[in-house]
N, C-alpha and C positions, 0 to 999 in steps of 0.2 A: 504493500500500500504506500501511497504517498505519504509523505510522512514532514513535519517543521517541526520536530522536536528539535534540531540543529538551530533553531534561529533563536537571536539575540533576545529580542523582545517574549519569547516564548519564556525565555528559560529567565524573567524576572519575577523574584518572589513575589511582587505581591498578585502578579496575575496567579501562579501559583496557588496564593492564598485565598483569590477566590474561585478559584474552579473547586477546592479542594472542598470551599463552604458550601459549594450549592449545589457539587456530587456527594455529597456525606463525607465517604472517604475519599474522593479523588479520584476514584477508577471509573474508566470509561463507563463502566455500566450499571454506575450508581443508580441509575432511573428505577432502577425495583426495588431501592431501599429510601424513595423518599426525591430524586431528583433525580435530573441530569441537566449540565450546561454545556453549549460547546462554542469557541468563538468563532463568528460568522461576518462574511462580506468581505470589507476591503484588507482586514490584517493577512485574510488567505489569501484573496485572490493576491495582491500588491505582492506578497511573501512568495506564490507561484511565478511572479512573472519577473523574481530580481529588483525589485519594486523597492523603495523604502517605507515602512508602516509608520505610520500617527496613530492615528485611534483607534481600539481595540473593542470592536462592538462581542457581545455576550449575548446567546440565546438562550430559553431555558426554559424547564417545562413546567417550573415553578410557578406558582401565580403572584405577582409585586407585594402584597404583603404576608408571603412567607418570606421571599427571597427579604425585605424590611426586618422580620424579626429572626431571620439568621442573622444578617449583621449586628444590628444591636447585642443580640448575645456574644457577637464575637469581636465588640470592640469598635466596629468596621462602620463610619460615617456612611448614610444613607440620604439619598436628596430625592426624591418623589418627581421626578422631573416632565411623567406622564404617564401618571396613572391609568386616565384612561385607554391609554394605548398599551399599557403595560410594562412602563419604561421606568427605573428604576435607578438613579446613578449612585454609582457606591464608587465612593473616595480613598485613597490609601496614599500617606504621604503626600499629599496635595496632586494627585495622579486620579483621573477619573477614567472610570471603564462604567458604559451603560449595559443595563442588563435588560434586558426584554423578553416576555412570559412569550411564547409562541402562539402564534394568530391566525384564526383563519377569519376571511372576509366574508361577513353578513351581508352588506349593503355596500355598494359603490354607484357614484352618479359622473364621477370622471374628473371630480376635484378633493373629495373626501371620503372616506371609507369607516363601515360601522364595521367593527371586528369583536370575535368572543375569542376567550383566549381556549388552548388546546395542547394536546402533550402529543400531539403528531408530526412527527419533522418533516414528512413528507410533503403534510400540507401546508404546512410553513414554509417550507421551499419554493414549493408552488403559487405562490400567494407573491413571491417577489418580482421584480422587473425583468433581469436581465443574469443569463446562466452563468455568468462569471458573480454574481453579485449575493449568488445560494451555493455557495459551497463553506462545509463548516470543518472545523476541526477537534476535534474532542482532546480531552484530559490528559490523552499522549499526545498527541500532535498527531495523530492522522488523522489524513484530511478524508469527508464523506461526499460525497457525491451525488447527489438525488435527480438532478435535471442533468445532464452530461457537463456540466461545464469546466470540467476539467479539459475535454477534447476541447474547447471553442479555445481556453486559456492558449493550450498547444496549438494553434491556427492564430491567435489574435482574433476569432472572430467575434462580435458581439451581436448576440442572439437573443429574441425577446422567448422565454419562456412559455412553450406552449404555445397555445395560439397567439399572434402580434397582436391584432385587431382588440380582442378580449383581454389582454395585456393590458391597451393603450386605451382603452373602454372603460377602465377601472381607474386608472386615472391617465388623463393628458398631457399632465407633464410627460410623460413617458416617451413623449415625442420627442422634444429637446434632449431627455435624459441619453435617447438610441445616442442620439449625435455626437454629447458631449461624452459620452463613452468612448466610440469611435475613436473621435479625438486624441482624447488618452491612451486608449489601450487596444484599437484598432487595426487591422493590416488587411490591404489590397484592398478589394469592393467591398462594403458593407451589405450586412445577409438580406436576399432580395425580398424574403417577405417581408421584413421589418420593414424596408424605405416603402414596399407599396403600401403596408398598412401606416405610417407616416404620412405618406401623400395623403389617401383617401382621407383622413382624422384632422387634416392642418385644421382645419375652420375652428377643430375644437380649442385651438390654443387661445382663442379670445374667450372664453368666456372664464379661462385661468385670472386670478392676481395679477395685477403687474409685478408688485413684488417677489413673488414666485416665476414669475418669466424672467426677470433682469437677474434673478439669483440665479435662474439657470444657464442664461444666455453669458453671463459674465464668466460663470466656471469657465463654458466651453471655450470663450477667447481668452482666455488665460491657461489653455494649454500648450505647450511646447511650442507645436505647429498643428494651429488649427484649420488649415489651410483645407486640409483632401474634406472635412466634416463640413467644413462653408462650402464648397464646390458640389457635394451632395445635396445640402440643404436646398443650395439651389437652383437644383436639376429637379429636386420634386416641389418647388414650391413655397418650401417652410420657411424659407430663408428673407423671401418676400411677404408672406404673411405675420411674421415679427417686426420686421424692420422695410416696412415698405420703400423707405427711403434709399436701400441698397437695390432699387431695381432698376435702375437706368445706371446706375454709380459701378455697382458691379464688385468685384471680390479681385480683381488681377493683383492690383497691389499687395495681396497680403504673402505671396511666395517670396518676393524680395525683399520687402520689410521683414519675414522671418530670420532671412537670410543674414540678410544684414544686423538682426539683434542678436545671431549667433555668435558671427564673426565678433563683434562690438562687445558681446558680454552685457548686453542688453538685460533688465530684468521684463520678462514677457509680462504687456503690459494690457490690461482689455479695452482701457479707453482708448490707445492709440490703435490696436485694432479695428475697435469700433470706427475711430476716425477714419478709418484707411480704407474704409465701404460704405459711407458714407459722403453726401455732399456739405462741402464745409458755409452752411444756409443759414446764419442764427435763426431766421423763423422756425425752420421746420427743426432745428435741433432742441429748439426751445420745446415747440410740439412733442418730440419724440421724448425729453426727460421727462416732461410733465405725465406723458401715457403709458413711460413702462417705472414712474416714479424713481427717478435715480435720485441721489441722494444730491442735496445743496451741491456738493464741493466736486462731485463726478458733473454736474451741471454746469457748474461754474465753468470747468477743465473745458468741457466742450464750446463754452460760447466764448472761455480765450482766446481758444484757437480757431476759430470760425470768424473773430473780429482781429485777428492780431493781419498786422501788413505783411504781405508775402516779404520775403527777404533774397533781394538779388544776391547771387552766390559770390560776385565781384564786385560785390560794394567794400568800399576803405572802413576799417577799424572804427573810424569817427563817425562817420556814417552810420554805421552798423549800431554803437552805443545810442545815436538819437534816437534809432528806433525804437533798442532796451527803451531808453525812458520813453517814451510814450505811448508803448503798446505794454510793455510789461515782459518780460522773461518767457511765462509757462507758454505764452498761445505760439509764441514765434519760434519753442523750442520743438512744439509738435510740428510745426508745420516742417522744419528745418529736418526732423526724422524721417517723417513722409518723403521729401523730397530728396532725403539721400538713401533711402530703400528705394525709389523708384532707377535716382540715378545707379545705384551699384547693380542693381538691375541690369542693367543696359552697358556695364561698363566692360567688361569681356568682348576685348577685339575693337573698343571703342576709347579709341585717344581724350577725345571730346570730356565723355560723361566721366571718365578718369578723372580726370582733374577737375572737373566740376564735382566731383564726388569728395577729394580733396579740399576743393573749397567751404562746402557743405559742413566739413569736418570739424574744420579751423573752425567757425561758423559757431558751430554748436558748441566746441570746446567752451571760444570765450563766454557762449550766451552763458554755461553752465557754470562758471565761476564767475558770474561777473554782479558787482557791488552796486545796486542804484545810489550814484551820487544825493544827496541831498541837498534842496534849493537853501538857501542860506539866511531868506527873508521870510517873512510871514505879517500877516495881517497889523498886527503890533507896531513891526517897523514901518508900514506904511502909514498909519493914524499917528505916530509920533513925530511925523513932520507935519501935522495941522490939516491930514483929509479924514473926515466924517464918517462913521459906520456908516458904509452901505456899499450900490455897487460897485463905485470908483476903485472904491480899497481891492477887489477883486481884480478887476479889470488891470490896474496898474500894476499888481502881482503879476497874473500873467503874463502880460507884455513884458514883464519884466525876465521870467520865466523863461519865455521864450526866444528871448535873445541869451538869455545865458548859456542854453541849449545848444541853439545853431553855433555860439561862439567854442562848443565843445566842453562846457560845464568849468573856463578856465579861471571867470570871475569867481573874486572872492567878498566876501563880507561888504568890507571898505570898497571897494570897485562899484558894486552894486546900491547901496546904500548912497551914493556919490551921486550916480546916476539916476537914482530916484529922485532927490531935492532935485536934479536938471529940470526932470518934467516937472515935478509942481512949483516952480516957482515961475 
């Protein structure tokens, strides 16, 4: 049998210490003495595929407040996290591991699910998404099998369990979920029942959260290269039914902005994704955070870089800084990304986008360390030479402002202040 008794994370006590609680004794087939737990979804799959593991989800056939008052007997902090789902988180060391009573689904309408709990692993298995995502591992480390997902792990393929359609019936996420799997853990075509039951279903991703869409949507561009999962999306459709605004804009850019975040040591980023398929529109960008509710500050990011000035790649230094001050840093450093993921694109066998790829670089270097001077007046010093609260005082700021600027920020204080009594006297 398969086996991760050999892996790191396995072999730490306190997972140890709660397999051991909620098998009685710790042996695999504690279930006839009172329980059985085995740990399930990503610590396997990630651990089959060389993967690094984070979180160590637990299933178990225990109901949440047995699996409550075994820890409380054993010392073992317990957080009720969802109950009614049967979700239980038990803390060791400031280390959380969720535990979940096994479930099969009563009711599903395609956004929520009524479930009773159950000591059947099979149909707890059955009841999940995607066959790399039900495989479990019991009290030794071998691993169990129920839906084949072992073979799909060996292919890379990602397979909806069971029927797709009935899968993706029970809930809708499940459409994004094929993709951003894909994404991650993907190889060659995606399984063709899933994308057709995909197609036929899009309609149903509207009647999802926004919230739950942009949580979905943001994993999937925030994987490595989510490039081959965008290029499926939108070959059936789905890709346009989320983000309508990528239907004339189009997905090309995101192989060589990959590319280029390799080389660069990029950290994969999903708003510049986003950016890179979308049109840089603040109306409609505006539209689009407000519909899938992105948060202020992902908002913000977008309509910097949708208002900031394109930046010529062969502008001078000085040049280059008026811009910084008056458009700001972030918007003109995404644009400056996009534009050298497109050029490094093109730059194989091409003199040209070489060195404009070059330029691009420099470009970005300084935006990324570079210091907004501060103007050296303020409303104070202009009313201490004898003008009025109101708009003059402003007015004479910036004109003031804006010659310090164009002069390349070289006035100082006294320079400026000088210049001020000029004009009002």
């Amino acid at each position: 049998m398969t086996g991760l008794a050999d892996q790191a994370w396995f072999r730490d006590p306190a997972l140890g210490r709660i397999l051991a609680l909620l098998n009685d004794d710790g042996g695999a087939d504690a279930g006839a003495s009172g329980g059985e737990a085995r740990i399930v979804g990503g610590a396997v799959r990630n651990s089959l595929m060389d993967l690094p593991v984070s979180d160590i989800d637990i299933a178990t056939t225990l109901r949440p407040e047995a699996v409550m008052e075994r820890a409380a007997e054993a010392g073992i902090k317990a957080v009720p996290t969802g109950l009614q789902h049967g979700t239980v988180t038990l803390v060791i060391d400031g280390k959380p591991f969720e535990v979940t009573t096994l479930r099969t689904d009563v009711e599903t309408d395609g956004r929520h699910a009524k479930v009773a709990f159950s000591t059947d692993w099979k149909a707890d298995a059955e009841r999940r998404d995607l066959t790399i995502n039900a495989l479990y591992a019991d009290a030794k480390g071998e691993v169990v099998d129920l839906v084949g997902g072992l073979a799909d792990i060996e292919r890379r393929n990602i397979r909806f369990i069971g029927d797709a359609a009935k899968r993706i019936a029970e809930d809708h996420l499940r459409i994004l979920r094929f993709f951003r799997f894909f994404a991650y853990y993907g190889s060659g075509r995606p399984d063709s029942e899933g994308l057709k039951a995909c197609a036929a279903a899009r309609s149903k991703l509207k009647t999802l959260s926004a919230e739950r869409l942009w949580s979905e949507l943001r994993k999937l561009l925030g994987a490595a290269d989510p490039g081959r999962a965008l290029l499926w999306m939108r070959q059936v459709a789905v890709l346009t039914e989320i983000l309508p605004e990528s239907e004339l804009w189009g997905i090309d850019a995101i192989p060589s902005l990959v590319a280029t975040e390799k080389a660069l040591g990029w950290t994969p980023d999903p708003l510049l994704r986003l950016a890179a398929i979308v049109p840089p529109d603040a109306a409609r960008l505006e539209a689009l955070s407000g519909r899938l509710k992105l948060s202020n500050a992902e908002a913000a990011t977008l309509k910097a870089w949708a208002m900031a000035a394109p930046a010529n790649d062969d502008m001078s230094s000085a040049a280059f800084e008026r811009l910084l001050y008056r458009n700001g840093a972030d918007g003109i450093m995404t644009r400056l990304k996009l534009a050298l993921g497109v050029a490094r694109g093109k730059a194989e066998g091409d003199f040209d986008e070489m060195a404009r790829s070059a330029r691009l670089t420099k470009l970005l270097d300084y935006a990324a360390n570079w210091k907004k001077p501060q103007f050296p007046l303020n409303g104070g010093d202009v009313m201490s030479v004898g003008i009025a609260s109101g708009p003059r005082v402003g007015a004479l700021l910036a004109g003031l402002e804006n010659q310090w600027v164009e002069e390349n920020f070289v006035s100082d204080r006294a320079a400026l202040l000088a210049r001020l009594l000029e004009q009002v006297q």
